[in-house]
C-alpha positions as CSV (number, residue, x, y, z in Angstrom):
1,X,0.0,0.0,0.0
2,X,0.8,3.5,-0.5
3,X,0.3,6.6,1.4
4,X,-0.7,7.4,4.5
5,X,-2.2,3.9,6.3
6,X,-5.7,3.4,7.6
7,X,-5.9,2.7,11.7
8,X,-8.3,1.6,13.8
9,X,-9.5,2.5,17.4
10,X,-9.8,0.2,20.1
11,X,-12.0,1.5,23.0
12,X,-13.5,4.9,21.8
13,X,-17.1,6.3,21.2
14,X,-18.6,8.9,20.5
15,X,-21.2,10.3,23.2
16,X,-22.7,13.3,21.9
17,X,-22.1,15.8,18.9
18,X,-23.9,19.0,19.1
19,X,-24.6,22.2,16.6
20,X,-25.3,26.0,17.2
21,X,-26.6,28.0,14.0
22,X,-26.0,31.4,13.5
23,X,-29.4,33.3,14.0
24,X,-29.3,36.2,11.2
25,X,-30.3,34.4,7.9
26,X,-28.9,36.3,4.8
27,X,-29.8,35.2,1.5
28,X,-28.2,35.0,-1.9
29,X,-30.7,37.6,-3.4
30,X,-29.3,40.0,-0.2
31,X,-25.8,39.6,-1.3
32,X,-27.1,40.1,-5.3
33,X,-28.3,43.2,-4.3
34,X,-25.3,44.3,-2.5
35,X,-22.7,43.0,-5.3
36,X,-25.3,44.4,-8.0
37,X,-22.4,46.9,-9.6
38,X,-20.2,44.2,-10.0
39,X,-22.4,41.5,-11.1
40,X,-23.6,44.3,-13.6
41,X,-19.9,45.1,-14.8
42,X,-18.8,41.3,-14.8
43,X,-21.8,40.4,-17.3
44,X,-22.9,38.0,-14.5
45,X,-26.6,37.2,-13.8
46,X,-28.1,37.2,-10.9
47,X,-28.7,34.5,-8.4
48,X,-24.9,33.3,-9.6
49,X,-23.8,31.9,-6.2
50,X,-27.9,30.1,-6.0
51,X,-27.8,29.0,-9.3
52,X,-23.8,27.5,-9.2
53,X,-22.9,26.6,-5.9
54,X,-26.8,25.8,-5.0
55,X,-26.9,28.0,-1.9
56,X,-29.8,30.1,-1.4
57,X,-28.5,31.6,2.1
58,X,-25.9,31.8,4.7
59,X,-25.7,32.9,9.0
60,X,-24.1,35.4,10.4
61,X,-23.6,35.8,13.7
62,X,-25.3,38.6,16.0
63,X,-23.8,41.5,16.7
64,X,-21.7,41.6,20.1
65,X,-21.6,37.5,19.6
66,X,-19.0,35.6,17.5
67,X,-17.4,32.5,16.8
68,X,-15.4,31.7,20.1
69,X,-19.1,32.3,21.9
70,X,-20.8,29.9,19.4
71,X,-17.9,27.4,19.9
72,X,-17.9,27.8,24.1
73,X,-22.1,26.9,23.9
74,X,-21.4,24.0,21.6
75,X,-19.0,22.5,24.0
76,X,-21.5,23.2,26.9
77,X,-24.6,21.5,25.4
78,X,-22.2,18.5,23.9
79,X,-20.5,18.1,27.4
80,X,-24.5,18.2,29.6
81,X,-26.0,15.5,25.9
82,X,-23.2,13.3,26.6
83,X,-23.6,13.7,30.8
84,X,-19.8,14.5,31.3
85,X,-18.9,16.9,33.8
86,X,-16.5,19.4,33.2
87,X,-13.9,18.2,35.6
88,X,-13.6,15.0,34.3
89,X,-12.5,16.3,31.0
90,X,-9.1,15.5,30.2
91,X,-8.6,17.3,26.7
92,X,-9.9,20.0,24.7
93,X,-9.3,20.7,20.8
94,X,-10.6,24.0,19.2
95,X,-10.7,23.4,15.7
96,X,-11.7,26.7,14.3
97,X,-10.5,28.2,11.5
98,X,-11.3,31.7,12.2
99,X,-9.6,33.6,15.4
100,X,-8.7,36.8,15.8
101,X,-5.1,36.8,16.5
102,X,-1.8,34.5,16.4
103,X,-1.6,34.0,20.0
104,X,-2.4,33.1,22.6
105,X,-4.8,30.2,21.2
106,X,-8.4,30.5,20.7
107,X,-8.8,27.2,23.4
108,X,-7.8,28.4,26.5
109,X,-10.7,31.2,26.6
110,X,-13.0,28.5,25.9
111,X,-11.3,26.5,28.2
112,X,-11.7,29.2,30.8
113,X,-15.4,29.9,29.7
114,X,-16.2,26.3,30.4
115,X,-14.6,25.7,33.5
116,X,-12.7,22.9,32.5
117,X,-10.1,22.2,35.1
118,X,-6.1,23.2,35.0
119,X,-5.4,19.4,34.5
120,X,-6.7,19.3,31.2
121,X,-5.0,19.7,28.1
122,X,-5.8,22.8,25.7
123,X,-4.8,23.5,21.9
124,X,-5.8,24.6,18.9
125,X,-5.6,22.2,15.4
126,X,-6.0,23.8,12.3
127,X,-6.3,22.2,9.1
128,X,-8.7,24.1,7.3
129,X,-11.9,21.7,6.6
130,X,-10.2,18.6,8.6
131,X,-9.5,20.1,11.6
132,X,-12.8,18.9,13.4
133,X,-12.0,14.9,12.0
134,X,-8.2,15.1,12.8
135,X,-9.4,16.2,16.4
136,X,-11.3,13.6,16.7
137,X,-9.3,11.0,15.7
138,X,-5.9,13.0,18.0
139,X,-8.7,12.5,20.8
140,X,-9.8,8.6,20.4
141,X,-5.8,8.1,20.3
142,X,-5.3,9.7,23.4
143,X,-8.5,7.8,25.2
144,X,-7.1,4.4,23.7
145,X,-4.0,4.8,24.9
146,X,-5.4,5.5,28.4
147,X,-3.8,8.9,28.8
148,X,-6.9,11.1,28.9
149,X,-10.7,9.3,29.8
150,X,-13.0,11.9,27.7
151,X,-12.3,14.8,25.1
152,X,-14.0,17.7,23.8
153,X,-13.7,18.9,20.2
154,X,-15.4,22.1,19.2
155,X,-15.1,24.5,16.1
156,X,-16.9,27.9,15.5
157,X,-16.6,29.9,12.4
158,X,-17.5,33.3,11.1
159,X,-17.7,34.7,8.0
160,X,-19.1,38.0,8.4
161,X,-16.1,40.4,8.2
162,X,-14.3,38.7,5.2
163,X,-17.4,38.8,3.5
164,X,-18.0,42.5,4.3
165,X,-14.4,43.1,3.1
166,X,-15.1,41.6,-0.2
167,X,-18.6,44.0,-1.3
168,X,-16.5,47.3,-1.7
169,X,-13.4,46.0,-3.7
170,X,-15.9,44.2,-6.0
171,X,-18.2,46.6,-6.5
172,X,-15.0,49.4,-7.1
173,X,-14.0,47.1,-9.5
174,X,-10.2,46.4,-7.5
175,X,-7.9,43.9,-10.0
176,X,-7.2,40.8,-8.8
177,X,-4.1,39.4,-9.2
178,X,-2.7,38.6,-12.4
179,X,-4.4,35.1,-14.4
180,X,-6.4,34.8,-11.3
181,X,-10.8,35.0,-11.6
182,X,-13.0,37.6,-9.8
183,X,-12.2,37.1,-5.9
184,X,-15.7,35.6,-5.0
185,X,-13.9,32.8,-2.6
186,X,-14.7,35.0,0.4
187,X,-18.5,34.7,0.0
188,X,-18.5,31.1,0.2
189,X,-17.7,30.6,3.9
190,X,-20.3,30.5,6.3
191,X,-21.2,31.3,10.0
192,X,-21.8,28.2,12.3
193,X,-20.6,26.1,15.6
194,X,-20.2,22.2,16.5
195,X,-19.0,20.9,19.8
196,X,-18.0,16.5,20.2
197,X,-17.3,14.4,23.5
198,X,-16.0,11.3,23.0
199,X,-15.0,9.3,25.7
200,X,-14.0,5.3,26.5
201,X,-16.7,2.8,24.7
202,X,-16.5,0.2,27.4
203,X,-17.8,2.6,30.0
204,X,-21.1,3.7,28.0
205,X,-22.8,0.6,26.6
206,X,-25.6,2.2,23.5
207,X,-22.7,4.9,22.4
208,X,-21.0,5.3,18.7
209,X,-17.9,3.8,18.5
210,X,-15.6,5.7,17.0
211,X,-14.4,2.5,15.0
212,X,-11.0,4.2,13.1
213,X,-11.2,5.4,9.5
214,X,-7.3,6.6,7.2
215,X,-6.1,9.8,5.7
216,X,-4.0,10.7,2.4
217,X,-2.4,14.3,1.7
218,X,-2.0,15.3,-1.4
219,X,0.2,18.2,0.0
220,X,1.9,19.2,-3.7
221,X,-0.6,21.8,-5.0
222,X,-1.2,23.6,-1.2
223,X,-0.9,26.8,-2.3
224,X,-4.5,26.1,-4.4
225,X,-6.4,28.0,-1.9
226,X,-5.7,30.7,0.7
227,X,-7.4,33.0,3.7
228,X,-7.0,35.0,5.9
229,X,-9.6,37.6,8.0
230,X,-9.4,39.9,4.9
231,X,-10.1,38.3,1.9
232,X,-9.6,35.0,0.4
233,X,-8.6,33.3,-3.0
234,X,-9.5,29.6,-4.6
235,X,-9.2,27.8,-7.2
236,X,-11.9,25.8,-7.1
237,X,-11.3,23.2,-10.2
238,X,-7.9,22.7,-8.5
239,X,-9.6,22.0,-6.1
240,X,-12.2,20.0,-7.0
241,X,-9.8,17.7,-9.0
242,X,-6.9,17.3,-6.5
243,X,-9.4,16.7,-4.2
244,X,-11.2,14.1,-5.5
245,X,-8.2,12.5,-6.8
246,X,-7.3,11.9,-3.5
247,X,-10.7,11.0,-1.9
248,X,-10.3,8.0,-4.5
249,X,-7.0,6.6,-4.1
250,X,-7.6,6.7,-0.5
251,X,-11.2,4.9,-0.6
252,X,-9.5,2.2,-2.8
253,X,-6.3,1.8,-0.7
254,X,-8.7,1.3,2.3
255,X,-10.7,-1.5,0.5
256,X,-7.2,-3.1,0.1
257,X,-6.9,-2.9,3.6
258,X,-10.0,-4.4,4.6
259,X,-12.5,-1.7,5.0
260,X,-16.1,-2.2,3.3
261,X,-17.2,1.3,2.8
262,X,-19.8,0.9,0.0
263,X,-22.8,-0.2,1.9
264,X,-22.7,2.5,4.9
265,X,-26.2,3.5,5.9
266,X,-25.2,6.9,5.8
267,X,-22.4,9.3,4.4
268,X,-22.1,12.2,6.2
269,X,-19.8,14.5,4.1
270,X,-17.9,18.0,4.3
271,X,-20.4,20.5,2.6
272,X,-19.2,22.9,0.1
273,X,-21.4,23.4,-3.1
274,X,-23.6,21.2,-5.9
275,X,-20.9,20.5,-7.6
276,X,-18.4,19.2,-4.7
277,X,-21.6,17.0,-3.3
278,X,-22.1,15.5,-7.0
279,X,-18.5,14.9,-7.8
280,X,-18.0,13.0,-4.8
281,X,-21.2,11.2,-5.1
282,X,-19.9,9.8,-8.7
283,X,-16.3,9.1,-7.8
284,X,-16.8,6.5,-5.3
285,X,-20.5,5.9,-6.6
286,X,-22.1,6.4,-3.3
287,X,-26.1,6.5,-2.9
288,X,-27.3,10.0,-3.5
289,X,-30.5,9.5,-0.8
290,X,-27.5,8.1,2.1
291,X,-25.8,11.4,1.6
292,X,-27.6,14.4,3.8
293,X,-27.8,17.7,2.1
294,X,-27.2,21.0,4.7
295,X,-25.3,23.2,2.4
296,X,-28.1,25.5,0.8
297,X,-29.1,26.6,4.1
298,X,-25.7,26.9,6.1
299,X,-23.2,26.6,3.3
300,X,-19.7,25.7,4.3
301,X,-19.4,25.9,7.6
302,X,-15.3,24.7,7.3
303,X,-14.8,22.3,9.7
304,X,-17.8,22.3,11.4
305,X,-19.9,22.0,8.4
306,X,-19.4,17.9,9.2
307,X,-20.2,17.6,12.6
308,X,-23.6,20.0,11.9
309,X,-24.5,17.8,9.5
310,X,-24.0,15.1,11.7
311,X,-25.6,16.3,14.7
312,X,-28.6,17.3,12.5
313,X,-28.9,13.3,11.1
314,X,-28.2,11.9,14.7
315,X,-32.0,11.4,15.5
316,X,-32.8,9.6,12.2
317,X,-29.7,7.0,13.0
318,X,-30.8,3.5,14.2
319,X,-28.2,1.5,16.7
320,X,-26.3,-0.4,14.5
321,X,-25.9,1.8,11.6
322,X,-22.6,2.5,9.7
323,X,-21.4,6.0,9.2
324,X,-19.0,7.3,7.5
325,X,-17.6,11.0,8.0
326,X,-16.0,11.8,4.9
327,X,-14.1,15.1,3.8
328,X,-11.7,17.5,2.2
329,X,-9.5,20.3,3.1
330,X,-7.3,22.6,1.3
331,X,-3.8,22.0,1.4
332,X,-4.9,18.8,0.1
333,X,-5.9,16.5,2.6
334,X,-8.6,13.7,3.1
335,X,-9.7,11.9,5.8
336,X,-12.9,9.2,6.4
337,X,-13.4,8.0,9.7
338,X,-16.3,5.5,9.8
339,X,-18.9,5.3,13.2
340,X,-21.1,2.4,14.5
341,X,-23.6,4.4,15.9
């Protein structure tokens, strides 16, 4: 085999994964009317970002909240769903994306803001759409190994002020750089909030085991996509072609290596557009009605957008079903972790 090996996790589940949406709803026909000079200039039609990427609206957040609030109230209702107190907490991962500064790390004021105790373990792990996976699967190592008994993994994300930044430059008409198309990448992110527990399986008979899942990075063409709290740029066939490059040869190596991920009851993937959903759909031919849908209404949510959508699919899920998490991040990186709920 090739690349980066699949693994497998001994004695982890998953107790409880929770979501917070961003209350103010804004449409695509809102941001139509406020990028109506450009759209006019550009020779584009209305209802672009409805009609191509198949959103019809996005959340923001509320003014005087944001996205380390929405990532504290996630970890608070994940922590009472899965009935762990916070003193028995042993890790925490915050796997936003967005934060405000370089240091010190967005964990430790949601660390502070939940009253976890000093003997707990606080960081942050980025890695773009991943991070929320990868934290997940840092976490079940940890609990497996017996160092920590039960971890909480939260991401919150805001969109508001890069999409802000982006009306005036477009609408002035600013240049973007040289070869490169109008800079629209900022309007795809979205405003949202998940929070995860997971703790030792043995200890909580009826939870989801967390039962191990493999990874492959594709790290040649990283520089493919880029952000920062001012503006972004993508290219999103790059994109869409690395990344389902790798999303193959990493499905097929795992079927060499035992895993049987073509009859999962349910694939809960990373949500980005119509045509990331499709693509992925017909590369590893997966059953359209076993894949939930939440980007038209929230978007992408970066690394949250997974554990929304799976917090939103957790009351239709039977005991016993097969799940398999499945996603893409810039850089380029994959990961599937599968779940016997």
């Amino acid at each position: 085999m090739t690349g980066n090996a699949t693994f497998r996790h001994d004695n982890t589940a998953l107790l409880a994964v929770t979501s917070v949406e961003a209350p103010v709803v804004v449409s695509s026909a809102d941001f139509d009317e406020r990028l109506a000079p450009s759209l006019k200039r550009l020779r584009l039609s209305k209802r672009l970002l409805e009609r191509v990427a198949g959103v019809t609206e996005r959340r923001w957040w509320s003014p005087g909240s944001d996205f380390d609030d929405a990532a504290i109230e996630a970890g608070a209702k994940a922590m009472a769903e899965a009935g762990v107190e916070p003193g028995d907490v042993g890790l925490l991962i915050n796997t936003s994306v967005t934060r405000r500064n370089l240091e010190p790390s967005v964990a430790v004021k949601i660390h502070h803001a939940l009253g976890l105790p000093s003997s707990a373990m606080n960081f942050d792990l980025a890695n773009a759409c991943l991070g929320f996976v990868n934290g997940m699967t840092l976490a079940a190592n940890m609990i497996d190994s017996g160092q920590i008994k039960y971890a909480l993994i939260v991401a919150g994300e805001d969109s508001r002020r890069a999409q802000e930044a982006t009306f005036d430059p477009l609408n002035r008409g600013d240049p973007p750089p040289e070869g490169s198309p109008p800079p629209l990448a900022p309007l795809a992110p979205r405003a949202g909030a998940a929070g995860a527990v997971s703790g030792p399986a043995d200890l909580h008979p009826g939870s989801h085991r967390i039962v191990g899942g493999g990874s492959r990075a594709g790290a040649g063409p990283h520089e493919l996509c880029g952000g920062s709290p001012g503006g972004m740029y993508t290219d999103t066939k790059g994109l869409l072609d690395g990344g389902l490059e790798l999303v193959v040869t990493a499905w097929h190596e795992a079927q060499a290596d035992g895993w049987a991920w073509d009859g999962m009851d349910r694939y809960v993937t990373h949500q980005v557009s119509n045509s990331y959903t499709n693509a992925i759909i017909k590369a590893v031919d997966l059953e359209r009605e076993r894949v939930p849908i939440t980007f038209p209404h929230w978007g992408n949510v970066g690394p949250a957008s997974l554990p929304m959508t799976l917090a939103q699919e957790a009351h239709s899920l039977s005991p016993g079903d097969r799940v398999l998490c499945l996603g893409v991040g810039s850089g380029l990186n994959t990961s599937m972790m599968e779940l016997a709920w």
